[in-house]
Structure formats: C-alpha cells, structure tokens
N, CA and C atoms as an extended XYZ file, in Angstrom:
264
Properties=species:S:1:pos:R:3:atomname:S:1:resname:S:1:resid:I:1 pbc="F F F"
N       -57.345     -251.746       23.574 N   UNK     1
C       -58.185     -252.267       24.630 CA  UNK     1
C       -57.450     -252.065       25.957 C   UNK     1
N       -58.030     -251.297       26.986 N   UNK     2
C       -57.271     -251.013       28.331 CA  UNK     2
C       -56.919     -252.480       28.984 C   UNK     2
N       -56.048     -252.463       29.438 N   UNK     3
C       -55.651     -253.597       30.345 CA  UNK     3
C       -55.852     -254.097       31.325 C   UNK     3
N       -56.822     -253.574       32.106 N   UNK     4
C       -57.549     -254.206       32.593 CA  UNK     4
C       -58.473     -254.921       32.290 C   UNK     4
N       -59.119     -254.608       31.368 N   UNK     5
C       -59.948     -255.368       30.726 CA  UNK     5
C       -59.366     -256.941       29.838 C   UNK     5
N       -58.268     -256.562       29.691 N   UNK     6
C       -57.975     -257.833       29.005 CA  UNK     6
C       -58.027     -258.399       29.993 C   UNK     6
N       -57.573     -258.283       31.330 N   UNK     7
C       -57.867     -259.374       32.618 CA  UNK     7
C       -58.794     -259.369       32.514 C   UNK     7
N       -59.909     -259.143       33.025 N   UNK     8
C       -61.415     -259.270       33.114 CA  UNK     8
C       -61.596     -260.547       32.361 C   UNK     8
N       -61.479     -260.606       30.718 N   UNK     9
C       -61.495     -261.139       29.702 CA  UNK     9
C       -60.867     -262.644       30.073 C   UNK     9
N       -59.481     -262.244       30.696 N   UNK    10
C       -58.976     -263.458       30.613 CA  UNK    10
C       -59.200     -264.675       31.401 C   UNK    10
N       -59.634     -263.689       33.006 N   UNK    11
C       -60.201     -264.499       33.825 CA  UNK    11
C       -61.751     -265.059       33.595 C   UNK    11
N       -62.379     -264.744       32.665 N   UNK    12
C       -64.208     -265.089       32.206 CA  UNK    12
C       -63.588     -266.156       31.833 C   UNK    12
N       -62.573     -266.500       30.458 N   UNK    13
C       -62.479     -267.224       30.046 CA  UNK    13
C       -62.583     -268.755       30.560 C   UNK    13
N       -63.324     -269.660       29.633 N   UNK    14
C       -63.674     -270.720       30.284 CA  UNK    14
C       -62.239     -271.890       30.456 C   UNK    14
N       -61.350     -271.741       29.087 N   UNK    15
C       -59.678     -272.601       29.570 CA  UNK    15
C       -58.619     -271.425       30.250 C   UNK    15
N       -58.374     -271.643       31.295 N   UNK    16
C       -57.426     -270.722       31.466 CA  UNK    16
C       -55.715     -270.865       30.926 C   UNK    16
N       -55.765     -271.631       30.203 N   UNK    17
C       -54.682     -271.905       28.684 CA  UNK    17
C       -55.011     -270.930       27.793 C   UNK    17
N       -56.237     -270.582       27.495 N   UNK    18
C       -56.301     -269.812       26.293 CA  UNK    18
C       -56.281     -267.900       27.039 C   UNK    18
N       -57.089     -267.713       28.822 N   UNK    19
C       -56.751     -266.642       29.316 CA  UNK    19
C       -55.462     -266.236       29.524 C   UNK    19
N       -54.588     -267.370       29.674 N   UNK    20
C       -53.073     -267.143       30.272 CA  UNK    20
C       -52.484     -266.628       28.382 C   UNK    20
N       -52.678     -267.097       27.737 N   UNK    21
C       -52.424     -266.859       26.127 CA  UNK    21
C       -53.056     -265.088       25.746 C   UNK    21
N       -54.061     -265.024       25.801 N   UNK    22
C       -54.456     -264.170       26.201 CA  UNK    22
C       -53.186     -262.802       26.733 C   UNK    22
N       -53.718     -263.302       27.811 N   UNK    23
C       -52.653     -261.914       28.573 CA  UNK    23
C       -50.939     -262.180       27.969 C   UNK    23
N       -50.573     -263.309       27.639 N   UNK    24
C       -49.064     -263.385       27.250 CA  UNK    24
C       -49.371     -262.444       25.509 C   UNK    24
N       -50.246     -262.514       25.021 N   UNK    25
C       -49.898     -261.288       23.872 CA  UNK    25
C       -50.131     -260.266       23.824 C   UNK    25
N       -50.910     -259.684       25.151 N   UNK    26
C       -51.001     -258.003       25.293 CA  UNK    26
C       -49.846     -258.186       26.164 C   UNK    26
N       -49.242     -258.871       26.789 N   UNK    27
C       -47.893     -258.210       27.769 CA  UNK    27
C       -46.882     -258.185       26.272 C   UNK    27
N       -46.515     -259.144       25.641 N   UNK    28
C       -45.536     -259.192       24.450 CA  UNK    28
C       -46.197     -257.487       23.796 C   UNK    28
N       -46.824     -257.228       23.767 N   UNK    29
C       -47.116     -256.204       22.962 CA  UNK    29
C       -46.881     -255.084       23.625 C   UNK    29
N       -47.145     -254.669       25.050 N   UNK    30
C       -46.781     -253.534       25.776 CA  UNK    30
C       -45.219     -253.796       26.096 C   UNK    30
N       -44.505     -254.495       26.198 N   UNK    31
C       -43.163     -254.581       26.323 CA  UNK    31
C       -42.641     -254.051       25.459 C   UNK    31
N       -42.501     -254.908       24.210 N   UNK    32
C       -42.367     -253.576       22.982 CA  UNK    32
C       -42.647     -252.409       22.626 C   UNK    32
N       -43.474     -251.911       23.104 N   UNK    33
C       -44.000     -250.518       22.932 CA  UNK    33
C       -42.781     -249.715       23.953 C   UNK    33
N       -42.341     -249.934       24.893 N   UNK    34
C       -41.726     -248.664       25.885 CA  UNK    34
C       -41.912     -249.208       27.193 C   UNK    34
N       -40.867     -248.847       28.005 N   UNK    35
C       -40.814     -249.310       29.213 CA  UNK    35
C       -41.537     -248.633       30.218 C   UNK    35
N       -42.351     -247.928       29.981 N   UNK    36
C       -43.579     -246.923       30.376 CA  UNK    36
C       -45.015     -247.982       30.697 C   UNK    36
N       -44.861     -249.081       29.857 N   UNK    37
C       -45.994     -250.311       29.854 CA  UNK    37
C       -45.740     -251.444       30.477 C   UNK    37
N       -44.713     -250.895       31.461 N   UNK    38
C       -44.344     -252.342       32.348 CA  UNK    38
C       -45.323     -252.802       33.328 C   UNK    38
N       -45.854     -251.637       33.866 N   UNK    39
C       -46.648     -251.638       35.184 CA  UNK    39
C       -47.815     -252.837       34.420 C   UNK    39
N       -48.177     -252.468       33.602 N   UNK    40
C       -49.102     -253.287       32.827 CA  UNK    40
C       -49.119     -254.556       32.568 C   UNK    40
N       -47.760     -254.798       32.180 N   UNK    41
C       -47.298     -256.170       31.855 CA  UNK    41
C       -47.055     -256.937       33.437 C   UNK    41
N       -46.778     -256.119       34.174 N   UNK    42
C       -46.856     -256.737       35.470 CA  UNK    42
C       -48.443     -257.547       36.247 C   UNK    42
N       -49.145     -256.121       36.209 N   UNK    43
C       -50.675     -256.470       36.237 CA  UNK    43
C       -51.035     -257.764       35.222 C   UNK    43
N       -50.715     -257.756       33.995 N   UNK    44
C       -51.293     -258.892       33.447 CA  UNK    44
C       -50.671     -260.145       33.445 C   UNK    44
N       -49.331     -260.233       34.049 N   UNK    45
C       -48.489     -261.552       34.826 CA  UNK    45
C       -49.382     -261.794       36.216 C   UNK    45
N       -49.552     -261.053       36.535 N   UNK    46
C       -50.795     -261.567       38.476 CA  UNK    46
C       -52.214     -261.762       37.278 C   UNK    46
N       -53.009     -261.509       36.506 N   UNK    47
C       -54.041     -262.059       36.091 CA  UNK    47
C       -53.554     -263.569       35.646 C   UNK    47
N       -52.438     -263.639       35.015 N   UNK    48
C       -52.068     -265.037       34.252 CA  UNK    48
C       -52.022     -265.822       35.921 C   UNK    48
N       -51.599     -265.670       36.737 N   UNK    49
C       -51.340     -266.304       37.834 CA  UNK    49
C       -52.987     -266.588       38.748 C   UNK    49
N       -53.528     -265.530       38.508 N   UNK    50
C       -55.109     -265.786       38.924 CA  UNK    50
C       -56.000     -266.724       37.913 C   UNK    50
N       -55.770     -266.457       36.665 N   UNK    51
C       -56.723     -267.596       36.098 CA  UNK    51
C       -56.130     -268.913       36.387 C   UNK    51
N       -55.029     -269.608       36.695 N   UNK    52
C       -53.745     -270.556       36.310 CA  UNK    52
C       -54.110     -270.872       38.236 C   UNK    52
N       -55.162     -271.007       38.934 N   UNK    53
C       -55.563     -271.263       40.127 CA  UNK    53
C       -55.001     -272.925       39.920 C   UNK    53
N       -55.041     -273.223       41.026 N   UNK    54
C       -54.938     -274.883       41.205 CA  UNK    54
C       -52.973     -275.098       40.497 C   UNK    54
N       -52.191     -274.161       40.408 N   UNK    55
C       -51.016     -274.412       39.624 CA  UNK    55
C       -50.052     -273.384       39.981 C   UNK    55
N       -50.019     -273.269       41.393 N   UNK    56
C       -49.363     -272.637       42.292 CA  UNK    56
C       -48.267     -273.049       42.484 C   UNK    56
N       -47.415     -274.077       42.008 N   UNK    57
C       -46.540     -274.692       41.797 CA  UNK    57
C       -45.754     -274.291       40.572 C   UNK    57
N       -46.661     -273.775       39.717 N   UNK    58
C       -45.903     -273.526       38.517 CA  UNK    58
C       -45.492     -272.037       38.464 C   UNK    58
N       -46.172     -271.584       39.182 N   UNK    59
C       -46.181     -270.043       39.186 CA  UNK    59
C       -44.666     -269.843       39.402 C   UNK    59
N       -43.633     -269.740       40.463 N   UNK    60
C       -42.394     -268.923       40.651 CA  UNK    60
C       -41.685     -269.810       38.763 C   UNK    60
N       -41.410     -270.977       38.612 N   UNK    61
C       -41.608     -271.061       37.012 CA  UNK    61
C       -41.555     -270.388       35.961 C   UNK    61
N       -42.756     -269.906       35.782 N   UNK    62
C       -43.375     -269.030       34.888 CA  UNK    62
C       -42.569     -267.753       35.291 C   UNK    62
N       -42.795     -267.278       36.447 N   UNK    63
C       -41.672     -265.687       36.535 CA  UNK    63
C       -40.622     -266.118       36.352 C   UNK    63
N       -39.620     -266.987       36.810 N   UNK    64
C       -38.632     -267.435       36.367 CA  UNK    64
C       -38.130     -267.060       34.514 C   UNK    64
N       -39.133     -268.040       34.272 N   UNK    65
C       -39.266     -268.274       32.767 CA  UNK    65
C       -39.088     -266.527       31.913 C   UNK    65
N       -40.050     -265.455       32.651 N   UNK    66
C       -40.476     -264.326       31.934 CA  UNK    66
C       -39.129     -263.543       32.162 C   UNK    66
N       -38.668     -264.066       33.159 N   UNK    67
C       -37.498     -263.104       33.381 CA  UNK    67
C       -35.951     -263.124       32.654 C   UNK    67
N       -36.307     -264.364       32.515 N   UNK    68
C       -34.554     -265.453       31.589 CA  UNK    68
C       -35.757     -264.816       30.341 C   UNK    68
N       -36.101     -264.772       29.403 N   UNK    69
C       -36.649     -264.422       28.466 CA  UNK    69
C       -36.634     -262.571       28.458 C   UNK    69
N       -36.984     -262.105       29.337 N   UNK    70
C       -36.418     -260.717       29.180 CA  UNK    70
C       -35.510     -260.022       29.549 C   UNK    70
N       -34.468     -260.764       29.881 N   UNK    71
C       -33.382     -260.646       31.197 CA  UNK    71
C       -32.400     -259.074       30.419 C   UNK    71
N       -33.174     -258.888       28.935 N   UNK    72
C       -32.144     -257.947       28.497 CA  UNK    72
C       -32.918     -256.221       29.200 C   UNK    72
N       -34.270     -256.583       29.202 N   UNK    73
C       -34.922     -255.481       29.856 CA  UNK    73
C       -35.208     -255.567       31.445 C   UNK    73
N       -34.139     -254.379       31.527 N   UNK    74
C       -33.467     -254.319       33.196 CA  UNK    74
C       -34.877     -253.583       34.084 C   UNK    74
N       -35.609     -252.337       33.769 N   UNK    75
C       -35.891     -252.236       34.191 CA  UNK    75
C       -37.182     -253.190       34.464 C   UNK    75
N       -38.346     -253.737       33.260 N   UNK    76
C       -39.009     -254.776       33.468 CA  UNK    76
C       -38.258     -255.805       34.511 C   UNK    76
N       -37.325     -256.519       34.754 N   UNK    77
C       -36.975     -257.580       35.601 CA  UNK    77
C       -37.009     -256.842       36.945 C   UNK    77
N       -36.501     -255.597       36.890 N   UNK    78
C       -36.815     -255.051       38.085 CA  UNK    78
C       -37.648     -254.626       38.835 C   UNK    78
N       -38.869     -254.462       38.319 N   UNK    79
C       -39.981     -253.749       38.003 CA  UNK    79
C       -41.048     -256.109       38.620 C   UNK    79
N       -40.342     -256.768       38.258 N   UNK    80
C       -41.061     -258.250       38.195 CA  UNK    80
C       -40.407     -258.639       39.474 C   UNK    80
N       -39.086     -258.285       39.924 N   UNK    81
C       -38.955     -258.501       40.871 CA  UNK    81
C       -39.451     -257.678       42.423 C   UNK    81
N       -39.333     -256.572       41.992 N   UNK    82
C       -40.062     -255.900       42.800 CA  UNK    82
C       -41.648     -256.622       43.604 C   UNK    82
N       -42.425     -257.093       42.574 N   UNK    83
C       -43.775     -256.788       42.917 CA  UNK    83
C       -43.801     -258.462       43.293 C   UNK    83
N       -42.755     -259.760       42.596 N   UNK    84
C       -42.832     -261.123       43.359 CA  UNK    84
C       -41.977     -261.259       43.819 C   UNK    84
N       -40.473     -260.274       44.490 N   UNK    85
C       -39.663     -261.452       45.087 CA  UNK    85
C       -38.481     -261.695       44.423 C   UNK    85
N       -37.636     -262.275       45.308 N   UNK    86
C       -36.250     -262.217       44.534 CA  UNK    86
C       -36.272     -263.551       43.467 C   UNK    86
N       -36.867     -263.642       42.366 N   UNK    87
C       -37.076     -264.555       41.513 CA  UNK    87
C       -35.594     -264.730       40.748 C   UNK    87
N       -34.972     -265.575       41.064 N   UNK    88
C       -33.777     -265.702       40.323 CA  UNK    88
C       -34.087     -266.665       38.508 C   UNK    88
C-alpha cells in the first residue's frame, strides 16, 4: 500500500490513537526494509503529528522518543533531524 495513502487512512481515522498506530507500523516496516524508505518514514512521522492535533506538546517527545529508539540508524536520525530540528 503506497504511503501516502496510509496517511490519508490515518488521518480519516475517527481515534487518532489508532491513526498514529497506524502509521507507527508502516514506518516500523519501511525502516527495516532499507534506508532508501526513510523519506517515507519521515512523511508518516508529520501524518502521526497531524492526526495527534490538540497534542502539540507531545510532539518534540515523540521525535525525541523515535530517535533514542533508532539512535543506531544514523542516517534515519539524520534524515528526522533534518526535516524537525535539532531534536536531541
């Protein structure tokens, strides 16, 4: 399923708990595949942040969070920092 569309998908969704879930298992899945699917996993971290409205607070968090969790894949963190910011 193209990835954009899983946004589409995720943002219809009526809990955005289950859209943000959603996009966290097509990004887990393009990460693994090759670092060729980052751009992707990036795009579907800004959909998780668009459905997750009203929780703008949690957001630097959550990148935080994605980054200490992938901190072994250099170019992804680089690739996350790039597009939000020096997210330590």
């Amino acid at each position: 399923m193209p990835v954009e569309l899983v946004a589409q998908v995720a943002g219809a969704m009526a809990a955005p708990e289950e859209g943000a879930a959603l996009c966290r298992m097509r990004i887990n899945e393009d990460i693994l595949r090759s670092h060729v699917h980052y751009d992707k996993a990036v795009l579907l971290l800004l959909a998780i942040i668009y459905v997750s409205k009203g929780m703008e607070s949690e957001w630097p968090g959550l990148i935080r969070g994605f980054t200490a969790e992938n901190k072994g894949k250099r170019k992804l963190v680089e690739r996350v920092r790039m597009e939000f910011g020096a997210v330590k």
